[in-house]
C-alpha positions as CSV (number, residue, x, y, z in Angstrom):
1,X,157.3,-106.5,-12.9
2,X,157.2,-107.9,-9.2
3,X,154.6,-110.8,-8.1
4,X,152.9,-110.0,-5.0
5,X,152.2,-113.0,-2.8
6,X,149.1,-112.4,-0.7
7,X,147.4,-114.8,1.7
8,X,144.6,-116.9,0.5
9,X,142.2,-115.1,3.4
10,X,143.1,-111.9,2.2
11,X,142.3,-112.9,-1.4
12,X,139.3,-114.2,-0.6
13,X,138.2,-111.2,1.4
14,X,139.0,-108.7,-1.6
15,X,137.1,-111.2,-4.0
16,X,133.8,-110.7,-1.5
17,X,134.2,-107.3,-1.7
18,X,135.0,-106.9,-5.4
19,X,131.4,-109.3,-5.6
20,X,129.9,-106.9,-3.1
21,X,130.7,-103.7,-5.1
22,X,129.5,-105.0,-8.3
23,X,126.7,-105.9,-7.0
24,X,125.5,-102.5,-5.2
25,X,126.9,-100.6,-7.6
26,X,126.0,-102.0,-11.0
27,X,123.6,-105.1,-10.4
28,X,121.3,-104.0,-7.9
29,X,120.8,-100.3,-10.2
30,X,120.2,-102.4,-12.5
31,X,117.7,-104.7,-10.9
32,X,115.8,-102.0,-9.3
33,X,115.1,-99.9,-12.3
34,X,113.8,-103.2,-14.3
35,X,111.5,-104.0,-11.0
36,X,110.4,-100.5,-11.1
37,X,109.1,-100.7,-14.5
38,X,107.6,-103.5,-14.6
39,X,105.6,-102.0,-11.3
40,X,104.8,-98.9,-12.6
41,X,103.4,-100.7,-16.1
42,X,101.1,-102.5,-13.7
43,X,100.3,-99.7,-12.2
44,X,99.0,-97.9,-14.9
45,X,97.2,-100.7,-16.6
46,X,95.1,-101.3,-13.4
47,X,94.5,-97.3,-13.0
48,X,93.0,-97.8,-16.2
49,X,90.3,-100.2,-15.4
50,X,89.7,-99.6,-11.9
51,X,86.7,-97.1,-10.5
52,X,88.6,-96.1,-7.2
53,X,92.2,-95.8,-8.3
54,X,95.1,-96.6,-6.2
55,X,96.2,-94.0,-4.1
56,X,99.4,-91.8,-3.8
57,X,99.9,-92.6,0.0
58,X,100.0,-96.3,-1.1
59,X,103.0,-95.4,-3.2
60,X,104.9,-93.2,-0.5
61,X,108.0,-94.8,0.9
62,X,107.0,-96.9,4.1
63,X,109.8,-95.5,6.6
64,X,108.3,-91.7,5.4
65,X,104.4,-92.8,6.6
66,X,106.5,-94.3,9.8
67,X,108.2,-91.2,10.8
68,X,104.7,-89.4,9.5
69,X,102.7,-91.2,12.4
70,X,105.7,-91.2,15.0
71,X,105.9,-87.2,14.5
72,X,102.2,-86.4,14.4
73,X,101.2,-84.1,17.1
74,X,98.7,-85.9,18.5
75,X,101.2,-88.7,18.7
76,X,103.4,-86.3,20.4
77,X,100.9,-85.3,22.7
78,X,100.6,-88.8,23.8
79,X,104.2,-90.0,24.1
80,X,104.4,-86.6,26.6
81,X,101.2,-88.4,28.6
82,X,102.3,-91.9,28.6
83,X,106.1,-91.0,29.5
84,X,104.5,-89.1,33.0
85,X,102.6,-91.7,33.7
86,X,105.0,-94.3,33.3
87,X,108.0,-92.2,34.7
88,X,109.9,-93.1,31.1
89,X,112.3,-91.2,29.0
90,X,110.5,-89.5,26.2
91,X,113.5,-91.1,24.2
92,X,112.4,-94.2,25.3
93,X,108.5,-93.6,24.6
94,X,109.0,-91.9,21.4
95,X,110.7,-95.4,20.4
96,X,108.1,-97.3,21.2
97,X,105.9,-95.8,19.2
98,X,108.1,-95.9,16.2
99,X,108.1,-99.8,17.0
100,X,104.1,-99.6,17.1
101,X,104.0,-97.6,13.8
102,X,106.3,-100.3,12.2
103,X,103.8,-102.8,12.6
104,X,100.6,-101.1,12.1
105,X,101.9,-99.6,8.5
106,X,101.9,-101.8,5.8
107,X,104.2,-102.2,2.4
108,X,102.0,-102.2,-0.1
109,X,103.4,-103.6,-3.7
110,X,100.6,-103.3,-6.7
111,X,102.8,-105.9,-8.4
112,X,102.7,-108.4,-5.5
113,X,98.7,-107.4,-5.1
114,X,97.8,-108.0,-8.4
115,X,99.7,-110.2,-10.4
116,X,100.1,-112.8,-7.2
117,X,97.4,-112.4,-4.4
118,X,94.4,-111.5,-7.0
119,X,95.9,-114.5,-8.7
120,X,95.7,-117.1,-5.8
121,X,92.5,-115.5,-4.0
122,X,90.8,-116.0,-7.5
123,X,92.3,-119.6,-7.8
124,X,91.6,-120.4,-4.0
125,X,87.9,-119.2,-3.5
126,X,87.0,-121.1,-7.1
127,X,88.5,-124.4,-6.2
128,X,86.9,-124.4,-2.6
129,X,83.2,-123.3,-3.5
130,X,81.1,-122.0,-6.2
131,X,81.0,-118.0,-5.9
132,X,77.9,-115.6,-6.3
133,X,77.7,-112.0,-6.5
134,X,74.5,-110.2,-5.9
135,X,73.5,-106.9,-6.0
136,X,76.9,-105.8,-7.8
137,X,76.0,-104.8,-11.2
138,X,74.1,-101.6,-10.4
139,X,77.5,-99.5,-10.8
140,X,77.0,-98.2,-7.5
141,X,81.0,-97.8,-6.5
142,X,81.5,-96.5,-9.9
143,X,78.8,-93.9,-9.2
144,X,80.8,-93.0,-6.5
145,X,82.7,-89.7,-6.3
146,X,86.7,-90.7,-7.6
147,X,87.8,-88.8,-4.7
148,X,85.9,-90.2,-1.8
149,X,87.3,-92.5,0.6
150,X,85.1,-95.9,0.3
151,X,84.8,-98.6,3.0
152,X,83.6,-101.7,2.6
153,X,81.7,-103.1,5.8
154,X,81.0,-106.6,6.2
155,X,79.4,-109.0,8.4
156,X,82.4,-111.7,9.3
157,X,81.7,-115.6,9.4
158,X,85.0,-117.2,8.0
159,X,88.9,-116.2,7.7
160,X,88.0,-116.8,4.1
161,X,86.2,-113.4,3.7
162,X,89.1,-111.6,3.2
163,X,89.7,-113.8,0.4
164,X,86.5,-114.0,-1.4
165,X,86.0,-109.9,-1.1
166,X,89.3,-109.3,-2.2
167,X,89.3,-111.2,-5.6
168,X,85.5,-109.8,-5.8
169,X,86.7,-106.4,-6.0
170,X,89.7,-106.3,-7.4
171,X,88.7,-105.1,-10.9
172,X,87.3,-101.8,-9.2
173,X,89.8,-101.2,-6.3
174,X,92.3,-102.5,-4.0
175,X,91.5,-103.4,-0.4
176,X,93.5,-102.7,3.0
177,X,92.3,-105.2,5.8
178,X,93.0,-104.9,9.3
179,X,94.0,-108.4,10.5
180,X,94.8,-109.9,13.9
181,X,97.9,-111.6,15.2
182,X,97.1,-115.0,13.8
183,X,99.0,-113.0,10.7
184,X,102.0,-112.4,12.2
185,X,103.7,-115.6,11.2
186,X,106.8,-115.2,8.6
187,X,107.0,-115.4,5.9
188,X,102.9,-114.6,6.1
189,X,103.6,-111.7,7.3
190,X,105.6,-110.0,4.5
191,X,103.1,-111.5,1.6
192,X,99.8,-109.8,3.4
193,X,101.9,-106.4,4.3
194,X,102.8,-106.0,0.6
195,X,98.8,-106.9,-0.4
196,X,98.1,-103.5,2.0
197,X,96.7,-105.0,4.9
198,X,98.1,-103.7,8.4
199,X,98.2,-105.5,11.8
200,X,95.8,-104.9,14.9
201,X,96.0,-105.5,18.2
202,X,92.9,-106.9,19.2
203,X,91.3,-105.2,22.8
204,X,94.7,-103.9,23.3
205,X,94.9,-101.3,26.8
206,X,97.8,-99.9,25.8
207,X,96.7,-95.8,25.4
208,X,100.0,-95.3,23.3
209,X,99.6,-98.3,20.8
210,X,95.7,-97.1,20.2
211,X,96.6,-93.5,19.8
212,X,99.3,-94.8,16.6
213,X,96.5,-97.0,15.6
214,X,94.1,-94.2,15.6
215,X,96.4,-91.8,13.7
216,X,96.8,-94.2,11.0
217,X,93.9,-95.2,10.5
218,X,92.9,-91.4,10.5
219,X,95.4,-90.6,7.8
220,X,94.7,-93.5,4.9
221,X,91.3,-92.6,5.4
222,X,91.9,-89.2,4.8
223,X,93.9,-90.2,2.1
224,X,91.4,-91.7,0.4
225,X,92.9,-95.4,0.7
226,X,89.7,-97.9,0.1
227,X,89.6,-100.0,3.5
228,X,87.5,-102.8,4.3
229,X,86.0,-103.6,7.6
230,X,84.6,-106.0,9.8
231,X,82.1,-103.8,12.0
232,X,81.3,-107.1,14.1
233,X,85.5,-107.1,15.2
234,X,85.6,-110.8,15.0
235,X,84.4,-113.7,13.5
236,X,80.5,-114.6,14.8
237,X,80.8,-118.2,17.0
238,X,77.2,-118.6,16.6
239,X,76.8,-118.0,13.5
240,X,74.3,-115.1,14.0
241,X,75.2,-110.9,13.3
242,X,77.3,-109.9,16.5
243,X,76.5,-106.4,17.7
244,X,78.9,-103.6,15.6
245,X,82.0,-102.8,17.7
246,X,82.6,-99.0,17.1
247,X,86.5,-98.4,17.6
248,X,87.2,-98.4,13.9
249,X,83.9,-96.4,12.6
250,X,85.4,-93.9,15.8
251,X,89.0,-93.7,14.6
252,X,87.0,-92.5,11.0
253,X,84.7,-90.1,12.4
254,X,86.5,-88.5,15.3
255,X,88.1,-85.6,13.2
256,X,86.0,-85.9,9.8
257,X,84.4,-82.3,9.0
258,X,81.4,-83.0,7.0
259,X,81.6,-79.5,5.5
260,X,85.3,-79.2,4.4
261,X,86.3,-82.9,4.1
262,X,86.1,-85.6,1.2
263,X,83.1,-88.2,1.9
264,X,83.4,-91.1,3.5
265,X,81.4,-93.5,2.1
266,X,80.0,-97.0,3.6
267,X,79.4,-100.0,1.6
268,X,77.5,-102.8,3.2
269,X,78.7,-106.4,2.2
270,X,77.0,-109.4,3.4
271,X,78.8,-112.5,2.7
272,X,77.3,-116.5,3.6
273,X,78.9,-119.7,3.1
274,X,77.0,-123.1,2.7
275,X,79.9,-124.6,4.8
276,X,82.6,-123.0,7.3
277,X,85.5,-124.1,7.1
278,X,86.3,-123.2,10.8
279,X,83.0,-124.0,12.1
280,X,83.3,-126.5,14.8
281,X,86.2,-124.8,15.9
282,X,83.9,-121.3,16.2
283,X,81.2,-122.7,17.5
284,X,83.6,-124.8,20.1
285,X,84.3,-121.9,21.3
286,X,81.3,-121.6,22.7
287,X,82.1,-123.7,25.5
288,X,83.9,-122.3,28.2
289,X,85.0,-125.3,29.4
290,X,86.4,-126.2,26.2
291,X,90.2,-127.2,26.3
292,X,92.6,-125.1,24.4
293,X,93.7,-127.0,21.4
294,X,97.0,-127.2,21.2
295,X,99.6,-125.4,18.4
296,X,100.2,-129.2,17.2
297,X,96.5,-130.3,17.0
298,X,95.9,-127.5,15.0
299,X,98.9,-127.3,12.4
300,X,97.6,-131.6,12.3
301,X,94.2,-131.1,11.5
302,X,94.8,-128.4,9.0
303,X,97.8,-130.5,7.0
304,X,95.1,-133.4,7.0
305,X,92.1,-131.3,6.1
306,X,93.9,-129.8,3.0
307,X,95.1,-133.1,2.0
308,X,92.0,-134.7,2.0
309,X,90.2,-132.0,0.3
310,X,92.9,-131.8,-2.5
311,X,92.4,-135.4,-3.6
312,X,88.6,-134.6,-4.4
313,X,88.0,-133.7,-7.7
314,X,86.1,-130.2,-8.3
315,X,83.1,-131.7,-8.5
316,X,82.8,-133.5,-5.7
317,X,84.7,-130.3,-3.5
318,X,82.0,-128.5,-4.8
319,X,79.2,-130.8,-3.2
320,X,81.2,-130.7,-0.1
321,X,81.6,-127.2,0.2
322,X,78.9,-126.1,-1.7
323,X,78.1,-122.0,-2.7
324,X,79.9,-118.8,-1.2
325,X,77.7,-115.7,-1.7
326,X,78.5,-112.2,-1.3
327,X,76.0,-109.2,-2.0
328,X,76.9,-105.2,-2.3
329,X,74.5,-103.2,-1.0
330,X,73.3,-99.4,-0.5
331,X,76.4,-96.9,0.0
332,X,76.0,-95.3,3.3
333,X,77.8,-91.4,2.8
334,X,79.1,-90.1,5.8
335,X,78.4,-86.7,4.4
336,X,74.9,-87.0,3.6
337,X,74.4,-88.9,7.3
338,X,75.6,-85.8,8.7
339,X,73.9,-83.4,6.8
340,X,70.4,-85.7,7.5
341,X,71.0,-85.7,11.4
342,X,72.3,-82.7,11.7
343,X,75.6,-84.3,13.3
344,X,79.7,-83.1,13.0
345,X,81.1,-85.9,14.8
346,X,84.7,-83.6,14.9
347,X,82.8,-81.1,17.2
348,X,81.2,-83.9,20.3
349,X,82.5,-84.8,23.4
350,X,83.7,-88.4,23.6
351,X,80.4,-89.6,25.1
352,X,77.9,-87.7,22.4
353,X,80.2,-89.1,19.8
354,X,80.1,-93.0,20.8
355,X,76.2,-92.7,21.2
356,X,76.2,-90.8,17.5
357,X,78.5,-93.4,16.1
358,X,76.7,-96.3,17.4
359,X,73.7,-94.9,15.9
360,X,75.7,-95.0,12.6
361,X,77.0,-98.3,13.5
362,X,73.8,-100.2,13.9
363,X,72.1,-98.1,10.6
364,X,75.0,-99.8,8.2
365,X,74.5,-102.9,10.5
366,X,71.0,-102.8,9.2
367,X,72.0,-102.7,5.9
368,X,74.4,-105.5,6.1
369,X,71.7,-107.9,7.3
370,X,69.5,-106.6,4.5
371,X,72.0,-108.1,2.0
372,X,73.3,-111.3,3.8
373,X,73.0,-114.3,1.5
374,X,70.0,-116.9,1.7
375,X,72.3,-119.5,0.7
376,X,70.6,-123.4,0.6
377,X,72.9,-125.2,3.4
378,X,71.3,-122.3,5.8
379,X,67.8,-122.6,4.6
380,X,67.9,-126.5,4.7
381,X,69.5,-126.3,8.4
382,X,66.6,-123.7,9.5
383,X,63.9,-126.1,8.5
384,X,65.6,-129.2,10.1
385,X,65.5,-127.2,13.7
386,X,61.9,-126.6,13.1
387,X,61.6,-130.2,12.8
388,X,64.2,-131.6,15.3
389,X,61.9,-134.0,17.1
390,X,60.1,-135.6,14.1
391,X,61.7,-137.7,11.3
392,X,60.8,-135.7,7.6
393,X,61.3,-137.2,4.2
394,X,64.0,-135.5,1.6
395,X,60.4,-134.4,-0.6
396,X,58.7,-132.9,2.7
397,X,62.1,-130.9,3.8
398,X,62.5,-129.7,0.2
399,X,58.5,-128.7,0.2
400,X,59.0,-126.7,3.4
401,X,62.4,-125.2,2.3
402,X,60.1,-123.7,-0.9
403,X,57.7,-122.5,1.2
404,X,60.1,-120.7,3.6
405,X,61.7,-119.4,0.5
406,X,58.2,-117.9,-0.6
407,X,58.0,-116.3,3.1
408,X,61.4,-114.8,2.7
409,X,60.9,-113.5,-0.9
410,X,58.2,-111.6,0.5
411,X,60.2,-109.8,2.9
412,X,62.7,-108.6,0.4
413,X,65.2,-111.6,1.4
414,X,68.1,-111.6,-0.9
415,X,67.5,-115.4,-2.3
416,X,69.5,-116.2,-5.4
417,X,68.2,-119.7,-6.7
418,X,66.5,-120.1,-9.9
419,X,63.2,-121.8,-9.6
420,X,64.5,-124.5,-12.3
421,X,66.8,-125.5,-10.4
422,X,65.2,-125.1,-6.7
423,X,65.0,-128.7,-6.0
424,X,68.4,-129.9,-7.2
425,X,70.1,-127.2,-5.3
426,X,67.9,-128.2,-1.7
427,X,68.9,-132.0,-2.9
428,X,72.8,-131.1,-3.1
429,X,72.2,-129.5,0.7
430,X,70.9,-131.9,2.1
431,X,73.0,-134.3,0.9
432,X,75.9,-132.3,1.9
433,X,74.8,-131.9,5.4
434,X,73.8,-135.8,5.1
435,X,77.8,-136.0,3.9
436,X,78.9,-134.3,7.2
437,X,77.3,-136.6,9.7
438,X,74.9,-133.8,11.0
439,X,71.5,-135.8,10.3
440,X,70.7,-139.0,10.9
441,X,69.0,-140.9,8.1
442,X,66.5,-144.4,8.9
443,X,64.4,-145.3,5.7
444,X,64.7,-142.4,4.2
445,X,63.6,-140.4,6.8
446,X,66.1,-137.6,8.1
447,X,66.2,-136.3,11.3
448,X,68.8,-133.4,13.4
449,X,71.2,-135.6,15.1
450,X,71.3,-134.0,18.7
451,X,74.8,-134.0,19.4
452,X,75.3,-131.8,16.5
453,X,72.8,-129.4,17.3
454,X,75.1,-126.6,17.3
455,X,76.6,-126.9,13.8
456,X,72.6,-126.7,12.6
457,X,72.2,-123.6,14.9
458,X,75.1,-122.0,13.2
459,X,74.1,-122.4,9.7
460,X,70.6,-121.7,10.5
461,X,71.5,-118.6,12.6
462,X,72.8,-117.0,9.7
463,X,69.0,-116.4,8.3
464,X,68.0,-116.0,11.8
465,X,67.1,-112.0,11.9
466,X,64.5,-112.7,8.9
467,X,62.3,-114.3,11.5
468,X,62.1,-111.5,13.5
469,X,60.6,-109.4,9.8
């Protein structure tokens, strides 16, 4: 037997590679196959309870929906037109639009959705505020055709939205956002691909990136993938409903054939806050002449805000940040809208179709404003403005905040306070907006403190389109 002398580089190279083998070979097997199961055992446990069950697309390897959307023919089409245009090799084009794909498609993981961001969006939304559901135990989604494709449409006021509605609906379906760029941070960006969510450009010109966009947003809605969407397309500054944006609602109906297709189908969700979060920073934006805040200023503020808030107990968070409401309303179906105005969106010219989808638009828009929450912050704010120039006791504010309520009952308002416990409820709001510095209090008396009109305005503005019933 002879003793071969190697090298301690050489050694330690084979040693690498003997790890590396094991390790592909025999661990990772391994380590896949447990991962698996436990995924698909989550899978169909959830299947089980939920009305709208998760769908096969969501499943489907990532790269396969990637080359799906790259190879579409429409895409096609438009990689031929934007390689003309911009005297580019097709090779070159035809890349580019693999690179938009690969952002726009997420990766979901049921596991990951479930068992971590159900988790935390539950844990998060119940620490901060004290939730309400309205309007959600008439079994409406489960009424719902299995095979539909259901979107949930929603007013937008806070970042925290996606939150709250997430956790809300997680024991009847699984929700793919859009969201903007602020999401794009690692390692934030991996955790809200795998929850389903996929990334958006936001008023982007580019003809290609839209078309990839389009395509995809085509395809999990013909898929049946349950979507939820913002029909306002950002968050409302004033705190008032913006006018609907019609890009996504578009991308739906362009190609949907009321006759042959499944049924789209539109679920208004209104959702109010007794406190914003991000208010001044919305309403600050307002000001044109605002300066930008800085990346620092805003990675300060938010360390110190959570830092503060975390040494309150629940209690007092509670009185700071008061109720979060959400309420379901009427389903909208695309097929029955079509069949009731006589309309096949596939079959217009581009013009016809934006004027028929507006008119769609503004009908679910409706709705939403139907169902937006008369939370007590809002109501308490509304009757300050109408007496910003005269000092009102806590018992005169409350009386007028019952009476308003009474007006807005009337009207059909969705108002969820017990009459019980009316008058501790308007106590906790004022004294919250007290808390904040937003009133000024002399002997009892309260008054709107004028340089934070605005922050009143947007509360108040967020019952605003009652007035006008």
């Amino acid at each position: 037997m002879e003793t071969i002398t190697l090298p301690y580089w050489i050694f330690i190279v084979l040693l690498v590679f003997a790890g590396i083998m094991v390790l592909d070979r025999i661990l990772m097997p391994g380590m896949r196959w447990y991962l698996k199961r436990r995924v698909n055992r989550v899978i169909e446990e959830i299947n089980t309870r939920l009305d709208i069950e998760i769908r096969p697309i969501q499943f489907t390897r990532r790269q396969a929906l990637i080359d799906q959307l790259v190879f579409d023919e429409k895409v096609i089409d438009e990689i031929k037109i934007y390689a003309d245009e911009h005297n580019m090799p097709h090779a070159v084009v035809q890349e580019k639009a693999r690179k938009y794909a690969a952002e726009i498609v997420p990766a979901f993981n049921a596991y990951i959705y479930f068992r971590l961001g159900y988790w935390l969006a539950k844990k998060f939304a119940r620490l901060v505020y004290r939730v309400r559901v309205g309007f959600y135990d008439k079994n409406k989604i489960s009424e719902i055709d299995a095979n539909s494709s259901v979107v949930f449409v929603m007013n937008h006021r806070s970042n925290m939205d996606y939150v709250l509605v997430s956790f809300l609906v997680a024991e009847k379906t699984t929700l793919s956002y859009a969201v903007g760029e602020w999401a794009r941070i690692w390692p934030l960006q991996m955790l809200i691909k795998a929850m389903g969510a996929f990334f958006v450009r936001r008023n982007s010109g580019n003809s290609l990136y839209r078309k990839v966009l389009e395509r995809y947003i085509n395809l999990s809605t013909r898929a049946g993938v349950c979507q939820a969407v913002f029909l306002e397309g950002g968050l409302t500054k004033d705190g008032g409903l913006r006018e609907p944006r019609l890009g996504f609602l578009d991308y739906m109906l362009r190609d949907y054939h009321p006759y042959s297709d499944k049924d789209i189908v539109f679920i208004p969700v209104g959702i109010n806050y007794d406190r914003v979060i991000e208010d001044r920073s919305l309403v600050r934006r307002l000001d044109k002449t605002a300066e930008r805040r800085s990346l620092w200023f805003v990675i300060k503020t938010t360390v110190s805000f959570i830092f503060k808030n975390s040494l309150l107990s629940r209690k007092n968070r509670w009185r700071r940040f008061g109720y979060a409401s959400v309420n379901f309303g009427e389903p909208v179906s695309a097929k029955q809208y079509c069949e009731t105005h006589s309309v096949d969106f596939s079959a217009l010219d581009k013009d016809n179709r934006f004027l028929r989808v507006e008119s769609l638009a503004k009908e679910i828009m409706q709705n939403i404003s139907q169902v937006v929450p008369v939370v007590p912050v809002a109501l308490m704010c509304d009757v300050l403005l109408k007496n910003r120039s005269e000092w009102k006791s806590e018992l005169e504010l409350k009386a007028q905040c019952s009476e308003r309520i009474a007006q807005l009952e009337k009207v059909g308002a969705p108002i969820d306070i017990s009459s019980s416990a009316l008058e501790s409820v308007l106590g906790s709001a004022l004294e919250a907006i007290n808390g904040r510095g937003l009133v000024e209090e002399k002997n009892n008396l309260y008054q709107v403190k004028e340089s934070e009109i605005e922050i009143i305005n947007y509360y108040a503005n967020s019952i605003a389109h009652w007035k006008l019933m």
